[in-house]
N, CA, C and O atoms as CSV, one atom per row, in Angstrom:
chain,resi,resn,atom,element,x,y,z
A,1,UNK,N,N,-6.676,24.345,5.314
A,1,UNK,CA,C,-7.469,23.210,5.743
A,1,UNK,C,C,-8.019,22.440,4.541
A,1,UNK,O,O,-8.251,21.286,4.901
A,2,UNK,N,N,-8.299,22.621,3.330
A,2,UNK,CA,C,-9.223,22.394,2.190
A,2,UNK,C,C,-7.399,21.828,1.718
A,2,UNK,O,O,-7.251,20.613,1.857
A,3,UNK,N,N,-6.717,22.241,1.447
A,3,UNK,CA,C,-5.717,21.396,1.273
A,3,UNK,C,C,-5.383,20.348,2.074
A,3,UNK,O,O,-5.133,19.493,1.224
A,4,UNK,N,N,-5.230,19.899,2.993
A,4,UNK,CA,C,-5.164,19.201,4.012
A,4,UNK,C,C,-6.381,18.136,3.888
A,4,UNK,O,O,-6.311,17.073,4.505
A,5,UNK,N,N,-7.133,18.347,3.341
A,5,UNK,CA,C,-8.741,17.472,3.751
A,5,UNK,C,C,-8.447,16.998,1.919
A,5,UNK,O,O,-9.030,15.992,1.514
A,6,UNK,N,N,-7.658,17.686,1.067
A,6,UNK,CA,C,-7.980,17.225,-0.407
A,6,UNK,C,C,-6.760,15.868,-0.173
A,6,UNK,O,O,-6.898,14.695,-0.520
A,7,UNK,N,N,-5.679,16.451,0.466
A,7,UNK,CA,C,-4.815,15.359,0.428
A,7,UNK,C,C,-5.173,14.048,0.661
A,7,UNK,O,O,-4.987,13.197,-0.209
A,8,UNK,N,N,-5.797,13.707,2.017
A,8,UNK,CA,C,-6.566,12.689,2.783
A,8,UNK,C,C,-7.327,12.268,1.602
A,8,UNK,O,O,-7.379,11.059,1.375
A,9,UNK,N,N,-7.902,13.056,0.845
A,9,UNK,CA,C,-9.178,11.974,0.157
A,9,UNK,C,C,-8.570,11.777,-0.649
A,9,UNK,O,O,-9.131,10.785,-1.115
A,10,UNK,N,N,-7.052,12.135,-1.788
A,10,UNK,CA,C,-6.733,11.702,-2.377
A,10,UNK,C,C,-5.977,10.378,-1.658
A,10,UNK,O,O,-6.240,9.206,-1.927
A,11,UNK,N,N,-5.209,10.732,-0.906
A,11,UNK,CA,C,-4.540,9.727,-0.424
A,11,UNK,C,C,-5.440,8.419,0.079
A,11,UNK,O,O,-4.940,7.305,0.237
A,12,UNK,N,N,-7.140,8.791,0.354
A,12,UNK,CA,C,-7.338,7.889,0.627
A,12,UNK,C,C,-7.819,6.867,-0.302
A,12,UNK,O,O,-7.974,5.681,-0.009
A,13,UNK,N,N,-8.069,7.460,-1.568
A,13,UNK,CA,C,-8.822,6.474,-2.638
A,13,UNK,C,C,-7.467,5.861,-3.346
A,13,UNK,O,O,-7.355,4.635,-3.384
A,14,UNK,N,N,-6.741,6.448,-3.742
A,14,UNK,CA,C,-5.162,5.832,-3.904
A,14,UNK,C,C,-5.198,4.051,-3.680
A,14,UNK,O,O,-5.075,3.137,-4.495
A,15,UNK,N,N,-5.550,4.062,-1.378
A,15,UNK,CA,C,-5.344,3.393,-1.172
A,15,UNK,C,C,-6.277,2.076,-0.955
A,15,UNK,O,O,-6.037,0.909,-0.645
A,16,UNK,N,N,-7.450,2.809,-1.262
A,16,UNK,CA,C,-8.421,2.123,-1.867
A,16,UNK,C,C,-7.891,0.981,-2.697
A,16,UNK,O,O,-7.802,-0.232,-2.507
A,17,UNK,N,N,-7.480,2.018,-3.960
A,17,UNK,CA,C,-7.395,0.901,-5.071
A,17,UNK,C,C,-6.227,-0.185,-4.908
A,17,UNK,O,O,-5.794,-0.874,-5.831
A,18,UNK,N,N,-5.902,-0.211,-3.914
A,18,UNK,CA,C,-4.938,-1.115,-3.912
A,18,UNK,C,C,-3.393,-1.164,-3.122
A,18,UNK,O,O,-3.010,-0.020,-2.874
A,19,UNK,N,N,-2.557,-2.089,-2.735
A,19,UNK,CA,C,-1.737,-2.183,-1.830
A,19,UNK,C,C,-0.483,-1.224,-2.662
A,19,UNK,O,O,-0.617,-0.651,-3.743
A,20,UNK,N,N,0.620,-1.257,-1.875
A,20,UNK,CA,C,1.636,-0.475,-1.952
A,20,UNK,C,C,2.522,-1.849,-3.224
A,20,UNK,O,O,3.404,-1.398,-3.954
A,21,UNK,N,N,2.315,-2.763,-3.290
A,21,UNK,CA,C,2.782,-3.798,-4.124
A,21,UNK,C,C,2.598,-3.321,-5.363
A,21,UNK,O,O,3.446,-3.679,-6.181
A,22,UNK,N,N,1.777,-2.647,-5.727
A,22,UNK,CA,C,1.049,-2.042,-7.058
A,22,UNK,C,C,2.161,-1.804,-7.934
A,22,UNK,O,O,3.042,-1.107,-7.432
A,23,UNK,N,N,2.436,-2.360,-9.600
A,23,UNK,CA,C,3.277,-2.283,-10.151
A,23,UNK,C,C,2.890,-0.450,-10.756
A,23,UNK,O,O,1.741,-0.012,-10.692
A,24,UNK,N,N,4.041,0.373,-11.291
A,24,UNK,CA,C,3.843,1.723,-11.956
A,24,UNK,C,C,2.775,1.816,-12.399
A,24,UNK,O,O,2.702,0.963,-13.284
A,25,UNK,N,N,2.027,2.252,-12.340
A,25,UNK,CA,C,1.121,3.407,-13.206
A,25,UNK,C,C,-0.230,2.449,-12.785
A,25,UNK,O,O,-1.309,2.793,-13.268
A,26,UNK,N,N,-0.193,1.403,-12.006
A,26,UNK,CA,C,-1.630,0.679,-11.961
A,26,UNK,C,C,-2.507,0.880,-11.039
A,26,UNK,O,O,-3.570,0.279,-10.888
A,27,UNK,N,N,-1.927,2.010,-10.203
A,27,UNK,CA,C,-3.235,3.194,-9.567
A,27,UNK,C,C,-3.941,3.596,-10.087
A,27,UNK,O,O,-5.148,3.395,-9.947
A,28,UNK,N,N,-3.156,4.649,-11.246
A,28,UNK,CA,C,-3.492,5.782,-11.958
A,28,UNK,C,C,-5.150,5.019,-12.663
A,28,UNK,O,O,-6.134,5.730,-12.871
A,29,UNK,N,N,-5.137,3.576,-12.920
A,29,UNK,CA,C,-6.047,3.260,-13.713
A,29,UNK,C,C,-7.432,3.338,-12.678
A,29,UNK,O,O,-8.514,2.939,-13.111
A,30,UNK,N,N,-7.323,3.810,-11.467
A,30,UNK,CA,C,-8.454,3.820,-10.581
A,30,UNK,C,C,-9.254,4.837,-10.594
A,30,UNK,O,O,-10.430,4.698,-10.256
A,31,UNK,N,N,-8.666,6.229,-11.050
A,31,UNK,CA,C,-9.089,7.065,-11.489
A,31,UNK,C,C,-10.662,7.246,-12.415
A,31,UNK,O,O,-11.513,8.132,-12.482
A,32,UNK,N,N,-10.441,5.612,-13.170
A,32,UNK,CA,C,-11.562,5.819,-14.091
A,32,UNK,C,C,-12.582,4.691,-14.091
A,32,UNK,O,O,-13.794,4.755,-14.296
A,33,UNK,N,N,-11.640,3.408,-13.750
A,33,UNK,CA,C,-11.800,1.965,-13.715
A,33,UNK,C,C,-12.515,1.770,-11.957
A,33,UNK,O,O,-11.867,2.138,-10.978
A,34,UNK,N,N,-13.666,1.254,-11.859
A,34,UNK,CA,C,-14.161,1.467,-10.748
A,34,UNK,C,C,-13.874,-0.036,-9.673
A,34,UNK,O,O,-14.116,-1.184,-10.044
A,35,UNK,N,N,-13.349,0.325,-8.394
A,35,UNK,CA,C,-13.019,-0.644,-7.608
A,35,UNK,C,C,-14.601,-1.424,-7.169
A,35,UNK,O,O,-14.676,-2.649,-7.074
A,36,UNK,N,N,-15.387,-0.825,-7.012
A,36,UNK,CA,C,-16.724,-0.923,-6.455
A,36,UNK,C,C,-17.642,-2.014,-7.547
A,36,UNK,O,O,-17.876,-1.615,-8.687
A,37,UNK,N,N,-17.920,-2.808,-7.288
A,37,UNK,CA,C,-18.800,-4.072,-8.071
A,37,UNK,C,C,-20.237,-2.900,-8.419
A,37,UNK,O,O,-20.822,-2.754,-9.492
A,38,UNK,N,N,-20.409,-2.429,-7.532
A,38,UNK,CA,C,-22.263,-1.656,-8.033
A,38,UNK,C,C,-21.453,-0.057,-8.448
A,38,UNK,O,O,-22.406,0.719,-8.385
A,39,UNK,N,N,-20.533,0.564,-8.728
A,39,UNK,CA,C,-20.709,1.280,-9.210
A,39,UNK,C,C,-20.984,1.684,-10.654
A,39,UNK,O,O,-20.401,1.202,-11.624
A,40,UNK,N,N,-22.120,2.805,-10.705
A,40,UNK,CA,C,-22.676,2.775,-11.699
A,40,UNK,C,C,-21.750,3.637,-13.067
A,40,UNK,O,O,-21.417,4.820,-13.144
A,41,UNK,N,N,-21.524,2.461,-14.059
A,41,UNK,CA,C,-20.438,3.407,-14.994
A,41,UNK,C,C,-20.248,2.710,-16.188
A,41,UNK,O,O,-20.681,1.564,-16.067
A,42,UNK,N,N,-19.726,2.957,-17.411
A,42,UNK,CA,C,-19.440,2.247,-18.744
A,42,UNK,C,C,-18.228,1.387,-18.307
A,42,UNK,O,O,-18.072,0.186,-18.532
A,43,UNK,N,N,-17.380,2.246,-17.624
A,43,UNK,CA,C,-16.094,1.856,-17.820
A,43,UNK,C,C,-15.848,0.294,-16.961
A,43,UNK,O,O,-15.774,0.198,-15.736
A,44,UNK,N,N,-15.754,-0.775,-17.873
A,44,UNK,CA,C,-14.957,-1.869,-17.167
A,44,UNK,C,C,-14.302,-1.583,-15.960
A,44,UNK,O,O,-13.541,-0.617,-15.906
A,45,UNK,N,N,-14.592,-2.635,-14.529
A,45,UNK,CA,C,-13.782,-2.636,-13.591
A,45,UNK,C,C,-12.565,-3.617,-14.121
A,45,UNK,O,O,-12.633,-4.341,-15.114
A,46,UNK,N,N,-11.630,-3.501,-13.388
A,46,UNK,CA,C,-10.158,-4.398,-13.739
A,46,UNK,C,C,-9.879,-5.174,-12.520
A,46,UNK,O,O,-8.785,-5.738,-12.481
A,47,UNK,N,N,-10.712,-5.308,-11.474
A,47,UNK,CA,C,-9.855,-6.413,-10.471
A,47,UNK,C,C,-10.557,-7.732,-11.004
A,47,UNK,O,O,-11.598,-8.090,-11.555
A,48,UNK,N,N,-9.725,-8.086,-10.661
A,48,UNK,CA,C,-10.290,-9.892,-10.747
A,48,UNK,C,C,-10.528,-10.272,-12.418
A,48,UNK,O,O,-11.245,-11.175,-12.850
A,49,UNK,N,N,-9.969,-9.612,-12.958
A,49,UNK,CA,C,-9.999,-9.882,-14.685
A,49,UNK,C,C,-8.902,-10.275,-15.066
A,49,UNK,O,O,-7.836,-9.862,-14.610
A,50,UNK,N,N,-9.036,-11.202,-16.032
A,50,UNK,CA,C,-8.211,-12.237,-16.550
A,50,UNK,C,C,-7.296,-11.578,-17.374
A,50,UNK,O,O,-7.628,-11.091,-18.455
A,51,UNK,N,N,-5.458,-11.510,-16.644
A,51,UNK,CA,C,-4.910,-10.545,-17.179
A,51,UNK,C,C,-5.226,-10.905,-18.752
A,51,UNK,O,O,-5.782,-10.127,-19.528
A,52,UNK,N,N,-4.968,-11.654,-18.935
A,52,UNK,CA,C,-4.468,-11.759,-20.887
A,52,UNK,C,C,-5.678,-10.905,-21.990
A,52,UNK,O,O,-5.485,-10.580,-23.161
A,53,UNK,N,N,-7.127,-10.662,-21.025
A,53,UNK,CA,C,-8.289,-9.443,-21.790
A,53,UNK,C,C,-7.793,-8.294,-21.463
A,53,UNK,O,O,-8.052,-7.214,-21.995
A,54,UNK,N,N,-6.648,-8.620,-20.066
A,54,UNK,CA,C,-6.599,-6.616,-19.823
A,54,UNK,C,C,-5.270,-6.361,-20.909
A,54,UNK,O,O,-5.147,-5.162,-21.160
A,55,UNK,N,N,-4.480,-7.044,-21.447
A,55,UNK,CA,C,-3.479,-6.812,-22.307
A,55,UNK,C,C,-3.798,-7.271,-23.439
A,55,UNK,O,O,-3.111,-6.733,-24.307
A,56,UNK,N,N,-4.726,-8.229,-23.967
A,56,UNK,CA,C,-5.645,-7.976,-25.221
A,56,UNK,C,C,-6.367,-5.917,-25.926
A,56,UNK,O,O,-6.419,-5.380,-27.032
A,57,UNK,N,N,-6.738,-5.499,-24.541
A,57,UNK,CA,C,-7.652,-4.852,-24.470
A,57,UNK,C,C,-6.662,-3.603,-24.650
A,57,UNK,O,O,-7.049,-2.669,-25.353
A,58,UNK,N,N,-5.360,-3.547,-24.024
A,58,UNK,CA,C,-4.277,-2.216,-24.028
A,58,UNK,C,C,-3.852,-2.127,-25.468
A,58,UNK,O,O,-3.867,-1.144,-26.209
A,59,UNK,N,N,-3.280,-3.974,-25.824
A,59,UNK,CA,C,-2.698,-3.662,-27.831
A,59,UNK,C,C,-3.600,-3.129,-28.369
A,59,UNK,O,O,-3.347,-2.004,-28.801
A,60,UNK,N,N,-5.200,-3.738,-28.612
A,60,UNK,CA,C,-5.921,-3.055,-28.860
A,60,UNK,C,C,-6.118,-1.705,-29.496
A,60,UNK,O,O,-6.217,-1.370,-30.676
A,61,UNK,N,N,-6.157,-0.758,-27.914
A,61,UNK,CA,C,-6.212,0.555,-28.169
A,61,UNK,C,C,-4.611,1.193,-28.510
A,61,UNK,O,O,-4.310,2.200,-29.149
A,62,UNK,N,N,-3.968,0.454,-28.001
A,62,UNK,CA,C,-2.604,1.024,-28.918
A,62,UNK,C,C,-2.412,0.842,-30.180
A,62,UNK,O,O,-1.668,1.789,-30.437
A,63,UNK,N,N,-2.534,0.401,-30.940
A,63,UNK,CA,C,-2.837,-0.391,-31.977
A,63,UNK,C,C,-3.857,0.922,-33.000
A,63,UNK,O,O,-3.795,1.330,-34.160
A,64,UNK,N,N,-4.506,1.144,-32.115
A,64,UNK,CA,C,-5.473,1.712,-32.978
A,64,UNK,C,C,-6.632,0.913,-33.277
A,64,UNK,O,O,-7.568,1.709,-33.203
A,65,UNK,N,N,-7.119,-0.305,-33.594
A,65,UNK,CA,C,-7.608,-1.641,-33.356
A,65,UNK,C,C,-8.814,-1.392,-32.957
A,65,UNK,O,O,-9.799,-1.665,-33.643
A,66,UNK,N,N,-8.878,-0.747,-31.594
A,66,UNK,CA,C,-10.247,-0.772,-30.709
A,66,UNK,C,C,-10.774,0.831,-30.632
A,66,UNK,O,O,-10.328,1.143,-29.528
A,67,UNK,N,N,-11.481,2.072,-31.166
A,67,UNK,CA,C,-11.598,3.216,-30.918
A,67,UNK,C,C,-11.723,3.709,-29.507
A,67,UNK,O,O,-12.306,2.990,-28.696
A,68,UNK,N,N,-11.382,4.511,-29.251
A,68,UNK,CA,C,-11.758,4.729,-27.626
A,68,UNK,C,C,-11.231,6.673,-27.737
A,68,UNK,O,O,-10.530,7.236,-28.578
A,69,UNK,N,N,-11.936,7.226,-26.506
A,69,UNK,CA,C,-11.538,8.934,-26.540
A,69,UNK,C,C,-10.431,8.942,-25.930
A,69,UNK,O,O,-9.647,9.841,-26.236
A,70,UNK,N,N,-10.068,8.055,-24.998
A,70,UNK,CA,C,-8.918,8.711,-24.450
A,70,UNK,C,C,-7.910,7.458,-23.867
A,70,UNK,O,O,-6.843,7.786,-23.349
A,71,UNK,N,N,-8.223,6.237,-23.950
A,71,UNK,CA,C,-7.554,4.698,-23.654
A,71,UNK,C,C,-6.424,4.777,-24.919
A,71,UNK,O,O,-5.293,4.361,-24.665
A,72,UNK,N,N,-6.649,5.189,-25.987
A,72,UNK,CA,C,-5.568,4.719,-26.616
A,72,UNK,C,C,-4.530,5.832,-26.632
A,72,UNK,O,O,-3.527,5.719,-27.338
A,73,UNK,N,N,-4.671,6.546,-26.127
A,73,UNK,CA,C,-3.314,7.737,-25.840
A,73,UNK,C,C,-2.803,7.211,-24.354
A,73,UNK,O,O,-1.584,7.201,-24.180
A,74,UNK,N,N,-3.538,6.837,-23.431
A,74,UNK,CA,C,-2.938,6.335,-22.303
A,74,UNK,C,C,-2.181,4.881,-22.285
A,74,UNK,O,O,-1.363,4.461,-21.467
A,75,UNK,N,N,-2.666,4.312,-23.338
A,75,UNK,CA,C,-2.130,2.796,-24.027
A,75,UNK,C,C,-0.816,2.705,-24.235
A,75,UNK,O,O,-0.017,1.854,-23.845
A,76,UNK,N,N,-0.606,4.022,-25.131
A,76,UNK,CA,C,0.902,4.117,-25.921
A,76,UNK,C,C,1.681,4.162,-24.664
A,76,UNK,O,O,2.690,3.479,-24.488
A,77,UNK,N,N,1.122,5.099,-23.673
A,77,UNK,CA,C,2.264,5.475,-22.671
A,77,UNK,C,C,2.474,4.197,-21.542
A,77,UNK,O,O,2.734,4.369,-20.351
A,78,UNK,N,N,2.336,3.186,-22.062
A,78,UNK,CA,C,3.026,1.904,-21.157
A,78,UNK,C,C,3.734,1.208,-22.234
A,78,UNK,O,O,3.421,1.267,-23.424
A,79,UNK,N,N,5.117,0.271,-21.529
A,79,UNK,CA,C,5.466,-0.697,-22.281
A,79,UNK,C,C,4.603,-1.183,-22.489
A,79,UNK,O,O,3.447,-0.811,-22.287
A,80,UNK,N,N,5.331,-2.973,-23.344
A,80,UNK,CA,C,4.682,-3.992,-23.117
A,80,UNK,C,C,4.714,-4.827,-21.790
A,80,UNK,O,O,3.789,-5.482,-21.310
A,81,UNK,N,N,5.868,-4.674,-21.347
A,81,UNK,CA,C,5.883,-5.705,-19.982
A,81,UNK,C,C,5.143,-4.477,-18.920
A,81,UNK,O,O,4.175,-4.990,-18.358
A,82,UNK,N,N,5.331,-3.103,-18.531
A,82,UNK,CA,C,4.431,-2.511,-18.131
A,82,UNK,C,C,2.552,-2.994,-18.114
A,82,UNK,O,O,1.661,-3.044,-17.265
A,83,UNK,N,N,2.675,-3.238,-19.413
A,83,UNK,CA,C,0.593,-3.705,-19.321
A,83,UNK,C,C,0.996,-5.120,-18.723
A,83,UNK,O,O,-0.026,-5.662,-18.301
A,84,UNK,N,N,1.756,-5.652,-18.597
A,84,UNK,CA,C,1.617,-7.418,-18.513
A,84,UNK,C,C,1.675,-7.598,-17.109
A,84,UNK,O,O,1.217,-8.511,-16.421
A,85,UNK,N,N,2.587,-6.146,-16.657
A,85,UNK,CA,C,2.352,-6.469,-15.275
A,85,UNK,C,C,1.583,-5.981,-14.248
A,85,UNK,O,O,1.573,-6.246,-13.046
A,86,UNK,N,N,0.881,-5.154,-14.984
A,86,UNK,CA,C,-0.394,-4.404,-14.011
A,86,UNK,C,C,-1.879,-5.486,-14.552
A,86,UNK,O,O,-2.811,-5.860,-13.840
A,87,UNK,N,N,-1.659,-5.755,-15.947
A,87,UNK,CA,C,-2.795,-6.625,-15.878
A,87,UNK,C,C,-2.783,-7.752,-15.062
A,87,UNK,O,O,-3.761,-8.036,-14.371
A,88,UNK,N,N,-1.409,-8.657,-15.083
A,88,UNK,CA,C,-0.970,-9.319,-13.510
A,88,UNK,C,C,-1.415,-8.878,-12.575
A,88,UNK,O,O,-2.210,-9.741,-12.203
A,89,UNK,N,N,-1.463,-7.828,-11.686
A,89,UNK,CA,C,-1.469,-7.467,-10.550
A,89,UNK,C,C,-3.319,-6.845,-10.148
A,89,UNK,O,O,-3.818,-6.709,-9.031
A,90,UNK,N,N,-3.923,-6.597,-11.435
A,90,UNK,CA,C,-5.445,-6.394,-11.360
A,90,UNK,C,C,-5.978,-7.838,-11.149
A,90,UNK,O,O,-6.920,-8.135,-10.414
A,91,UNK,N,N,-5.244,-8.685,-11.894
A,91,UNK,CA,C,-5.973,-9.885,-12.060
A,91,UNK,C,C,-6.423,-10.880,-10.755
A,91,UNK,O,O,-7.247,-11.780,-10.594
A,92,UNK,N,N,-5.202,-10.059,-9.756
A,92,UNK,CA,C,-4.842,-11.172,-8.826
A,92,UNK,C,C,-5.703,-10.400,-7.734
A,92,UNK,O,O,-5.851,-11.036,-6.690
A,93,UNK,N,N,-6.374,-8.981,-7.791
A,93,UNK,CA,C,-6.674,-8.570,-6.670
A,93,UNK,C,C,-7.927,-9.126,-6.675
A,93,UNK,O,O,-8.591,-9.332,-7.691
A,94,UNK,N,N,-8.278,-9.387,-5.475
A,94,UNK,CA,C,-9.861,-9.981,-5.179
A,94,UNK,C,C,-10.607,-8.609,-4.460
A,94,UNK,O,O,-9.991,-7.636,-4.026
A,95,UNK,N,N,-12.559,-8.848,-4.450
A,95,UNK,CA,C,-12.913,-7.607,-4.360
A,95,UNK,C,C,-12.875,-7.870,-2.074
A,95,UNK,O,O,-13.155,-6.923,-1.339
């Protein structure tokens, strides 16, 4: 049952963050990046942001450029057209 009830809540925040349109890996960023306008947190939300800061913000930490604990190891692991098109697809979601 506790498996069954973990699935659902994963599955349900998943769909939270966003439609099935979602380019690769631009779930995964929900994990940390908060969908919620009042939630309380450091971490930048990404909807409704102007892709060209969210792919400013990826060279950045790939780059080495911007310090961060754990953004610039997750940085490397996208292309470039990968960030261009999830920052696309954050940009366009409304809350």
């Amino acid at each position: 049952m506790t498996a069954v009830a973990l699935v659902f809540t994963l599955t349900g925040h998943a769909s939270a963050a966003g439609p099935a349109d979602a380019p690769h890996g631009a779930l995964s960023c929900s994990g940390c990046h908060p969908a919620d306008r009042t939630a309380q947190t450091t971490v930048p939300r990404l909807i409704g942001r102007n892709p060209a800061d969210i792919v400013a913000a990826m060279q950045a930490f790939k780059s080495g450029q911007t310090p961060a604990t754990v953004m610039d190891r997750i940085a490397k692991g996208f292309s470039d057209d990968e960030v261009k098109a999830i920052a696309a697809w954050y940009g366009a979601q409304k809350d």
